[in-house]
MILUM-607564 format. One line per 10 residues: number of its first residue (from 1); their letters; for each residue x, y, z of N, C-alpha, C, O. Coordinates in steps of 0.02 Angstrom, whole numbers, m for minus. Atoms other than C-alpha are relative to their C-alpha. Layout:
N
NUM	a	X/Y/Z/X/Y/Z/X/Y/Z/X/Y/Z ~ ...
//
This chain:
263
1	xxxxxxxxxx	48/50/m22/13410/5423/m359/31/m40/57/91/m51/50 ~ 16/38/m55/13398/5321/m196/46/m66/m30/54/m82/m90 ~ m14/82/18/13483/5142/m189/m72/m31/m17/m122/m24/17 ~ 55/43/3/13361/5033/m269/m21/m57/37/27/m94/51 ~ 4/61/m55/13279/4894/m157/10/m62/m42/0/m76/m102 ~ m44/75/27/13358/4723/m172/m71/m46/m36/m125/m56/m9 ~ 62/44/m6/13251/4608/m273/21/m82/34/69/m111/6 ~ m11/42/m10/13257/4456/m185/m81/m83/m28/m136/m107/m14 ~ 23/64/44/13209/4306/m299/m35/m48/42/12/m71/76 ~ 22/70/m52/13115/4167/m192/m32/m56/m27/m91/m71/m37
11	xxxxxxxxxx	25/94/24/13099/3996/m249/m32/m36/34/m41/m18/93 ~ 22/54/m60/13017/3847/m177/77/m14/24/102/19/70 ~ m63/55/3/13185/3740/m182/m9/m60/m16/m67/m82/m16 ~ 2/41/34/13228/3598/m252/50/m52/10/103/m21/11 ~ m43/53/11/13336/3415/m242/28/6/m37/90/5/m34 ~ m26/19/60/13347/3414/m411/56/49/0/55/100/35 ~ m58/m47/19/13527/3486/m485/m34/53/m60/m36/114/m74 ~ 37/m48/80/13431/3525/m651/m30/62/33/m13/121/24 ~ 40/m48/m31/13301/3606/m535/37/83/2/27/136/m27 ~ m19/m33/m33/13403/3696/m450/71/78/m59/91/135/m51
21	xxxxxxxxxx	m42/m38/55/13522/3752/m617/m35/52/m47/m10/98/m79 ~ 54/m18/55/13372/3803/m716/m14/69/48/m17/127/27 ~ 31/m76/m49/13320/3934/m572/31/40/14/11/95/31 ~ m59/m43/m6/13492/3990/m558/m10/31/m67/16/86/m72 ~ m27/m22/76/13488/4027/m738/m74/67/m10/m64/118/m44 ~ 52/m30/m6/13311/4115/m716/37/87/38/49/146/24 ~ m31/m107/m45/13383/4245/m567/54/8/m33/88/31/12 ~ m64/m11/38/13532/4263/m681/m31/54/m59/m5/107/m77 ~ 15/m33/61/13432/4325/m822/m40/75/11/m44/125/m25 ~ 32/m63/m20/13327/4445/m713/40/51/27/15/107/37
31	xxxxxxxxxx	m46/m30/m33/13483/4513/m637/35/38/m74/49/98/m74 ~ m30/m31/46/13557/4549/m804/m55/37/m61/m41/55/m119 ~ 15/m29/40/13431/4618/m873/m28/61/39/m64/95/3 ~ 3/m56/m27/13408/4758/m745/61/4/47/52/13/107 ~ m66/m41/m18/13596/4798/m705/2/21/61/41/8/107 ~ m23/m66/m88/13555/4934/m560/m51/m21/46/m82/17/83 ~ 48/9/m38/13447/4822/m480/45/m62/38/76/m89/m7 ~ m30/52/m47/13532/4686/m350/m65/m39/m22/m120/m19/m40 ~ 48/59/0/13450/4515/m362/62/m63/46/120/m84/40 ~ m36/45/m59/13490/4400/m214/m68/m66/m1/m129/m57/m6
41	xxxxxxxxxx	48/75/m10/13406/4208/m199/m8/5/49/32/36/84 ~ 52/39/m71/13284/4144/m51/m43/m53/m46/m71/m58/m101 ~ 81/60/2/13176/3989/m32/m23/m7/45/m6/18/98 ~ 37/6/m76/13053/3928/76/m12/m51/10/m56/m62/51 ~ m2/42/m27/13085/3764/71/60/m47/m22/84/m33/m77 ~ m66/47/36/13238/3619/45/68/40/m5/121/23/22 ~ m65/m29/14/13363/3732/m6/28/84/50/m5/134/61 ~ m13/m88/m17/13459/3892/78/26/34/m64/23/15/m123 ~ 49/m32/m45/13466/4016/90/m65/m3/33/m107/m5/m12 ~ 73/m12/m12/13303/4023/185/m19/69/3/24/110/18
51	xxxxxxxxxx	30/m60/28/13188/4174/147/m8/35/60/m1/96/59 ~ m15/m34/m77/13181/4215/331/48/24/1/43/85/m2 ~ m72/m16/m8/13355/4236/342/39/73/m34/73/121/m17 ~ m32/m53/49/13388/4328/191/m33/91/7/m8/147/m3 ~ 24/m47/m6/13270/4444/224/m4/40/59/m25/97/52 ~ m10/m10/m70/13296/4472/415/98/49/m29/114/108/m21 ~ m59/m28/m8/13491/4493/365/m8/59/m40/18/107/m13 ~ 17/m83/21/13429/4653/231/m7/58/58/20/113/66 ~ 53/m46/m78/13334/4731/393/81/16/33/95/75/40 ~ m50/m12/m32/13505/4717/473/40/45/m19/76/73/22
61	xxxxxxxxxx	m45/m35/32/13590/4815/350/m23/64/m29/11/96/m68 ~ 40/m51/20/13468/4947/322/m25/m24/m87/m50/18/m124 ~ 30/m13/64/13423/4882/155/m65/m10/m27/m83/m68/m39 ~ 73/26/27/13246/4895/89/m12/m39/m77/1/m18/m133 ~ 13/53/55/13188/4728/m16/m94/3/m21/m140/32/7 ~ 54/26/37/13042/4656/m140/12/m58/3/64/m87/m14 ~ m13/88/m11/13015/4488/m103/m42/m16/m95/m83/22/m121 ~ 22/m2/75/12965/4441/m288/m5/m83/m2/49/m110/10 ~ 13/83/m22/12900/4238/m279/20/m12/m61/47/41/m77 ~ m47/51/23/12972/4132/m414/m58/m45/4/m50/m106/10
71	xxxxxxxxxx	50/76/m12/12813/4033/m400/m75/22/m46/m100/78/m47 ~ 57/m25/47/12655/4016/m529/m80/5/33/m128/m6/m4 ~ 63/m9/m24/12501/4049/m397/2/20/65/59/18/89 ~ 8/m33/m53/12452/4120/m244/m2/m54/42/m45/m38/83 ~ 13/34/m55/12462/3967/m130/35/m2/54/81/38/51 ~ m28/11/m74/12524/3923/47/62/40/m10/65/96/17 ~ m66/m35/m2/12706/3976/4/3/69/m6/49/91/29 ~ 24/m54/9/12653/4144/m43/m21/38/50/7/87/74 ~ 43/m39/m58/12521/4189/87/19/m12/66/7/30/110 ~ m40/m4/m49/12613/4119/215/71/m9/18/96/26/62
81	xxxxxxxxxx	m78/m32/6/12792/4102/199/22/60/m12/50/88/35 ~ m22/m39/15/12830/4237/107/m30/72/42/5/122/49 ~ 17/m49/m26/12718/4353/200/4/m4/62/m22/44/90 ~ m35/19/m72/12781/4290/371/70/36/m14/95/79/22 ~ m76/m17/m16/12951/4321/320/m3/105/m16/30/148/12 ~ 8/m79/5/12901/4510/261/m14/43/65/19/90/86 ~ 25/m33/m57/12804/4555/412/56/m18/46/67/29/85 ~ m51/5/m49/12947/4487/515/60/45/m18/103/54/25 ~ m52/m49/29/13067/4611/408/m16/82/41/14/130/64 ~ 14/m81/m23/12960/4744/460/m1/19/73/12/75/94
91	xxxxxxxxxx	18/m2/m62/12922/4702/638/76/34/14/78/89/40 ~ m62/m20/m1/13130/4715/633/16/74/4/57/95/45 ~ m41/m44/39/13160/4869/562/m16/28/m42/m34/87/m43 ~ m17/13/69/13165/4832/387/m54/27/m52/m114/33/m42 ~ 66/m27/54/13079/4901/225/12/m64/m31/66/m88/m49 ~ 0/60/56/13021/4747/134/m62/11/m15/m85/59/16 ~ 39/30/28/12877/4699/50/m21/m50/m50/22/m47/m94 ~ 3/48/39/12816/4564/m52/m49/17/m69/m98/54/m66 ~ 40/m13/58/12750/4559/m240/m15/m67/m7/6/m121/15 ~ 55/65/m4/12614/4457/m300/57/m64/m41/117/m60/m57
101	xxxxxxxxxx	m37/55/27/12673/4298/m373/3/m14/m82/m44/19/m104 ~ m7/m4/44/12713/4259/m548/m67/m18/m38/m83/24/m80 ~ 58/m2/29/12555/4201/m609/m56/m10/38/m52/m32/95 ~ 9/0/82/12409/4215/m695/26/36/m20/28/87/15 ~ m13/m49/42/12484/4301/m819/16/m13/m78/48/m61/m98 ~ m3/8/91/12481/4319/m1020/45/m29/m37/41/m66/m86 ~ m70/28/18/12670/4300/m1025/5/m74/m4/12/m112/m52 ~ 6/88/m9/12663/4125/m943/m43/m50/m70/m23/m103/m95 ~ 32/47/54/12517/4073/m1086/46/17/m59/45/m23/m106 ~ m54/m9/75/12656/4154/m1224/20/m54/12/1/m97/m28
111	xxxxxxxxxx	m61/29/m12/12777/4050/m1152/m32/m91/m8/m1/m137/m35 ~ 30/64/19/12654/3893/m1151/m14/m27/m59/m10/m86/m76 ~ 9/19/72/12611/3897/m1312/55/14/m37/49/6/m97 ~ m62/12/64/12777/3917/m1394/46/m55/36/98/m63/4 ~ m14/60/m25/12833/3765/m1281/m40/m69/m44/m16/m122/m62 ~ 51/66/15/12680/3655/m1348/23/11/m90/31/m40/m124 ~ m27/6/61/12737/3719/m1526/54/m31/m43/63/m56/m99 ~ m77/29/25/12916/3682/m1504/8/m74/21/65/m97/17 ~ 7/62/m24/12866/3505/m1436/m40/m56/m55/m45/m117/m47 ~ 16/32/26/12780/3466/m1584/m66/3/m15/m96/m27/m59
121	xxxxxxxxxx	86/33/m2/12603/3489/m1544/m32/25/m54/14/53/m85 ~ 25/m25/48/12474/3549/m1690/m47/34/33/m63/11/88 ~ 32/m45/m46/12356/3698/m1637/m70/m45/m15/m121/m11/m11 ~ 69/5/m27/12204/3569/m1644/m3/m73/12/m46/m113/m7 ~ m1/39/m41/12278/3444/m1541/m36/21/66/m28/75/93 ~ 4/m10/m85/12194/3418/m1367/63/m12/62/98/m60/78 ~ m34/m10/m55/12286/3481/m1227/m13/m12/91/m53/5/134 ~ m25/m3/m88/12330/3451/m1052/45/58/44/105/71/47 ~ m54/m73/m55/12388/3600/m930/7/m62/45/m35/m97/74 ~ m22/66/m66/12486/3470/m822/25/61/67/77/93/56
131	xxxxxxxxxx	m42/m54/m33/12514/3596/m656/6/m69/75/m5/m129/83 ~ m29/54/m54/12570/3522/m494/m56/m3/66/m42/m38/114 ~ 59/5/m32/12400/3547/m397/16/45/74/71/67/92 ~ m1/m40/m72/12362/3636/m220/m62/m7/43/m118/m1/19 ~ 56/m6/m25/12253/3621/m86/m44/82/27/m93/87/65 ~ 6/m70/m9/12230/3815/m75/m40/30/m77/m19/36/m135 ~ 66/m7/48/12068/3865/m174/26/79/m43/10/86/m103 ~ m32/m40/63/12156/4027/m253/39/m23/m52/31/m15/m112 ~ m49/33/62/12308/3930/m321/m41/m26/m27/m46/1/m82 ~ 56/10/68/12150/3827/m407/m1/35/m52/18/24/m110
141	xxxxxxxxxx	31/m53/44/12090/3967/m471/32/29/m35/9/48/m89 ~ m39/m39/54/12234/4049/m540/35/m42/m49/69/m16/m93 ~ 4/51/57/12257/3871/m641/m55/12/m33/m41/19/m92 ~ 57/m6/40/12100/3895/m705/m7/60/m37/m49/61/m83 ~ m9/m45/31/12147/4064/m758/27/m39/m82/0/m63/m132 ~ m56/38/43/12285/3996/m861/m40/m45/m56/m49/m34/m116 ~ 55/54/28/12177/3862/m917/m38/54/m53/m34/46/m114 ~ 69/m8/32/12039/3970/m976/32/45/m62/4/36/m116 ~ m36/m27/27/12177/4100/m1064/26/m27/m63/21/m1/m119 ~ m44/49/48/12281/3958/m1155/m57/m48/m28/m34/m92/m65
151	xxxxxxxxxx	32/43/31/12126/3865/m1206/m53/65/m50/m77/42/m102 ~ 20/m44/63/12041/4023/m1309/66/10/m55/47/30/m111 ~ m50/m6/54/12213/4031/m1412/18/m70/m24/74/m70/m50 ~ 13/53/43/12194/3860/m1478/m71/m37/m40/m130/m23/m30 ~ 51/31/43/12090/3759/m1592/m36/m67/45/m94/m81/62 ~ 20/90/m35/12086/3580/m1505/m31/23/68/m28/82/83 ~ 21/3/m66/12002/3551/m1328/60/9/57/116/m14/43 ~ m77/m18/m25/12128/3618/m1172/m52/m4/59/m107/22/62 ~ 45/44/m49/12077/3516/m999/52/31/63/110/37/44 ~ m59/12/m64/12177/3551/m814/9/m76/14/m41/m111/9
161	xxxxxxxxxx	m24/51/m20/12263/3398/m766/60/19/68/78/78/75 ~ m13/m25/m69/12359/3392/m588/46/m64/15/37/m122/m4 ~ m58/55/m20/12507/3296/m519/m18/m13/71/21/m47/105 ~ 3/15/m92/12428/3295/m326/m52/77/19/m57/135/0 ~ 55/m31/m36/12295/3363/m229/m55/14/m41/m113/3/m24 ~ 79/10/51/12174/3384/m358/m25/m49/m55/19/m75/m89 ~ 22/39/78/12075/3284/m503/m17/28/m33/m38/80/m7 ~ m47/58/13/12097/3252/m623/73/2/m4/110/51/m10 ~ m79/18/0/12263/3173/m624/6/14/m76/m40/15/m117 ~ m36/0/64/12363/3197/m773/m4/m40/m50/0/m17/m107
171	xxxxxxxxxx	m1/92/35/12350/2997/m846/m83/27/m13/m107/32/m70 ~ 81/2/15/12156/3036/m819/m13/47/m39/m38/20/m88 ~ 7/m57/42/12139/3222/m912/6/m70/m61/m33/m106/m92 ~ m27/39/83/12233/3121/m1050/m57/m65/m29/m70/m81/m87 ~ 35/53/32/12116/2978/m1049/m86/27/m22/m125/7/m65 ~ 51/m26/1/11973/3076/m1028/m14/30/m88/m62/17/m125 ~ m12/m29/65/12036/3183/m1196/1/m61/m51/m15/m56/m110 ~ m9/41/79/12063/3032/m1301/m59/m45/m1/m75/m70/m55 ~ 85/15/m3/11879/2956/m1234/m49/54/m68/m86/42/m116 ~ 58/m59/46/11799/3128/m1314/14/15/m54/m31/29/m94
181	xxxxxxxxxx	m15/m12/69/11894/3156/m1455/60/m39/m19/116/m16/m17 ~ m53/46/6/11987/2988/m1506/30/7/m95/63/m33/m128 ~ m47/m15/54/12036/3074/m1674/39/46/m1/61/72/m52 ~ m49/m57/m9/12140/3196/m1593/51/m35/48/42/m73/96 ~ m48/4/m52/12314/3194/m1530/m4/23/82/m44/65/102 ~ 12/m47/m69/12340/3235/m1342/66/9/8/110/m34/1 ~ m73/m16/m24/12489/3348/m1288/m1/26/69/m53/53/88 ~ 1/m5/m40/12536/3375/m1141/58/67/41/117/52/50 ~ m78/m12/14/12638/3541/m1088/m25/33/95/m77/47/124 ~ m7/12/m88/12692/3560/m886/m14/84/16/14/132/m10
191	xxxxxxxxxx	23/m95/m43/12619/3739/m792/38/m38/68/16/m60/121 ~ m48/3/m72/12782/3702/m685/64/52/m36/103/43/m83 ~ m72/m25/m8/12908/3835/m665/64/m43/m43/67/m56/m103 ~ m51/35/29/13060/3744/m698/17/m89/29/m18/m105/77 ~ 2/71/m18/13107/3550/m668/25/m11/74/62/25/108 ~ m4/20/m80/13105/3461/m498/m40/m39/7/m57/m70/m43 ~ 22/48/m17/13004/3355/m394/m75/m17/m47/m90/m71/m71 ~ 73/m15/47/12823/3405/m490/26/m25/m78/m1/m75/m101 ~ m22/49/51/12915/3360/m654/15/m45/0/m5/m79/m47 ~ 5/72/16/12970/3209/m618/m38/m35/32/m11/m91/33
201	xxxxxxxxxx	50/3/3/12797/3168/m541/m25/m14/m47/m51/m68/m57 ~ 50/m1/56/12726/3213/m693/36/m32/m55/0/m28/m105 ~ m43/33/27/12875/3109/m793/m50/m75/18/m61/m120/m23 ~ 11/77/m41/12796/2959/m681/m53/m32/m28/m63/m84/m58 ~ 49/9/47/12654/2978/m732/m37/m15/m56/m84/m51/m74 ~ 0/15/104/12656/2987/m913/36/m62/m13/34/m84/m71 ~ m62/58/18/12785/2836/m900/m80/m56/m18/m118/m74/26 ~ 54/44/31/12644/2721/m1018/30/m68/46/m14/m96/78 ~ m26/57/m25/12765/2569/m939/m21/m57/m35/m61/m93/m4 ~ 39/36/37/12728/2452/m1085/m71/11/m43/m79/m4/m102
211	xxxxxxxxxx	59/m29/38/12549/2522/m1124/27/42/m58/84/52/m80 ~ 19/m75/51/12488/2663/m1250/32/60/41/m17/86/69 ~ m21/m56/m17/12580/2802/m1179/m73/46/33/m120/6/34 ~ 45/m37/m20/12448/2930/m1108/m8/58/m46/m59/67/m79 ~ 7/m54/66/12495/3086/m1220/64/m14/m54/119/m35/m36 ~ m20/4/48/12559/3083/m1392/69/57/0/120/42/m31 ~ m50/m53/11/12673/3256/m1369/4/29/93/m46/39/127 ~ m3/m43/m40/12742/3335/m1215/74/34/4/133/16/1 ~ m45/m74/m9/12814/3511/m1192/57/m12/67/52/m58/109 ~ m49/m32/m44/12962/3572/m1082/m45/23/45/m104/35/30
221	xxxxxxxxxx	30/m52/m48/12917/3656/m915/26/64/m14/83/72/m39 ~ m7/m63/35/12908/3835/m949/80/31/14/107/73/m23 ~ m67/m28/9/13086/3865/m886/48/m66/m2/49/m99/49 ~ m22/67/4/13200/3709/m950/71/18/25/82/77/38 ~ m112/m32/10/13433/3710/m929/m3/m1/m41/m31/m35/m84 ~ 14/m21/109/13475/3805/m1072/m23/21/m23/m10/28/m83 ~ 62/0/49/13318/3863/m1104/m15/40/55/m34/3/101 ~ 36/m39/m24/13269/4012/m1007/m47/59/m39/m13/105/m62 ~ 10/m54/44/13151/4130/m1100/m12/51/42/m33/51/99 ~ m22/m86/m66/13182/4326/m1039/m80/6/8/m97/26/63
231	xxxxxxxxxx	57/m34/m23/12990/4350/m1056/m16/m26/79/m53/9/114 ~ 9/32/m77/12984/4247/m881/32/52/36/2/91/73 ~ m38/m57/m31/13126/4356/m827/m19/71/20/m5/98/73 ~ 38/m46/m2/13030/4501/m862/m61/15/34/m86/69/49 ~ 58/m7/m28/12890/4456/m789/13/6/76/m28/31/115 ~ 24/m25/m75/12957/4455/m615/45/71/9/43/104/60 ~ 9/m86/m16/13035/4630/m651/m69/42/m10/m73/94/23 ~ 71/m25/0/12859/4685/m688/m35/m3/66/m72/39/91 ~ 45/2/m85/12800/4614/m512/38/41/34/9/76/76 ~ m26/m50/m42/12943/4713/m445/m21/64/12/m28/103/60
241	xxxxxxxxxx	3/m97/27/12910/4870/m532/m86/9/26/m107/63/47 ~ 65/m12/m24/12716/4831/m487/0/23/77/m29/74/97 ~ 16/m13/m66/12742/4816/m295/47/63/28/34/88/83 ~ m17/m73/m29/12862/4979/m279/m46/58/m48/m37/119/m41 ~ 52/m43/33/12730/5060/m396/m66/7/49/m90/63/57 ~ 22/m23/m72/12607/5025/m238/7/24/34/m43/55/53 ~ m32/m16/m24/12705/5076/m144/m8/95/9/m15/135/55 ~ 16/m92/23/12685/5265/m226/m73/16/18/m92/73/32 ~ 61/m6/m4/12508/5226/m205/m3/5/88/m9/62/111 ~ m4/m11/m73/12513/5192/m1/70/m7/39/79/m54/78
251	xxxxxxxxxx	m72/m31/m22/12685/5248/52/m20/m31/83/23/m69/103 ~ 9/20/m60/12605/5208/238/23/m94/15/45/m118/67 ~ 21/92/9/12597/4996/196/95/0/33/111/m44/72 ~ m83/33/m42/12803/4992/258/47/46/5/107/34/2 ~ m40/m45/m27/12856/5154/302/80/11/m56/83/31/m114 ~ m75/m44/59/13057/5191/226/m4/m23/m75/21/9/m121 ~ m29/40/76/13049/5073/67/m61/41/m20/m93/m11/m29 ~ 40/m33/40/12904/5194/m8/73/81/m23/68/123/m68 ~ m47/m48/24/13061/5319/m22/67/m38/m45/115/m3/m62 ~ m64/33/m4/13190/5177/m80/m12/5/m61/m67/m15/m80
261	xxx	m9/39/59/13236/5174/m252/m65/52/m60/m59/48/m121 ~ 78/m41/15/13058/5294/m308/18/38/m45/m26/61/m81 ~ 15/m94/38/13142/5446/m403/33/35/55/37/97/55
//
């Protein structure tokens, strides 16, 4: 068999240390759990590597990559970062291509609901999907996936709530939930990747500051330090294995990387 193409991991980036430890610990887990597969970091914003870079210097070296996002929806970073930096791989040279982004997906609602479990919540508490919002009407939509997924596997009422760019806000979901059903708890569990600026946003938020608190229980973000679960891991070898499985399908879409790694 062929060298396999590099997966290259792509994050937003992040200030935070936690952030930034928690995501290390993420491409760590996807790397060790496929051995004969390289896994190299990019971001596309705050932190380097930058995803341009990383992926320009592959092209240089003949190696054909999977850009594999690190991110839970199809918005801006996706459709245009990541697919700027691809098409600029190829214009190069280079076999790259990009796989879809980590969610919607089933895994993510596993991983939500055994967060809201291990946080305390009861399956007929009302919930809050706290995600970090977008002005890009797919990323919506693929919250609303999520949403509509993780709210048939519970009992209680399950609302979107939003740290920016959309309503409702997070404080409001919550007040809204304890307006309609003020004999139910409200929990609250984060549709954020791992911690950073959107968590502690949504920290800010919830901060009652003297009041009633807003929600009664809130979850971990789905990847915490310490606390990586492999089904995440897995899931962006699945996008890998999906976009060189295209790949078999139109071998034309980037020329050498339909031979890289194939069989």
């Amino acid at each position: 068999m062929s060298e396999q193409p590099v997966l290259v991991a792509v994050s937003h980036g992040t200030r935070s240390a936690t952030g930034r430890r928690t995501i290390a610990q993420l491409r760590l887990a996807v790397a060790a759990a496929r051995p004969g597969t390289e896994v190299v970091a990019a971001h596309v914003d705050v932190q380097k590597p930058a995803l341009d870079a990383v992926v320009a210097r592959l092209a240089v070296a003949g190696r054909a990559c999977v850009v594999v996002p690190l991110l839970l929806s199809t918005g801006y970073h996706v459709r245009s970062d990541v697919a700027s930096a691809v098409r600029a791989a190829r214009r190069a040279g280079g076999a790259a291509v990009a796989a879809a982004a980590l969610g919607p997906d089933t895994a993510l609602v596993d991983v939500l609901c055994d967060r809201l479990a291990a946080a305390g919540a009861r399956d007929d508490d009302a919930v809050v999907l706290a995600a970090a919002g977008s002005l890009a009407p797919q990323a919506v939509a693929d919250v609303e996936r999520v949403l509509a997924s993780l709210s048939a596997r519970r009992d209680g009422p399950v609302v979107a709530g939003y740290a920016s760019a959309q309503e409702p806000t997070v404080p409001q979901a919550c007040a809204a939930l304890r307006e309609a059903h003020p004999t139910r708890r409200v929990a609250v569990v984060p549709y954020l990747l791992a911690p950073g600026v959107f968590s502690q946003r949504l920290d800010a938020l919830l901060d009652g500051s003297g009041a009633a608190a807003p929600a009664d229980v809130v979850a971990k973000t789905l990847c915490a330090d310490g606390d990586v679960d492999p089904r995440l891991a897995a899931l962006a070898l699945r996008r890998y294995d999906e976009a060189l499985e295209g790949l078999r399908q139109e071998p034309e879409r980037v020329g050498p990387l339909a031979g890289a790694g194939l069989g």
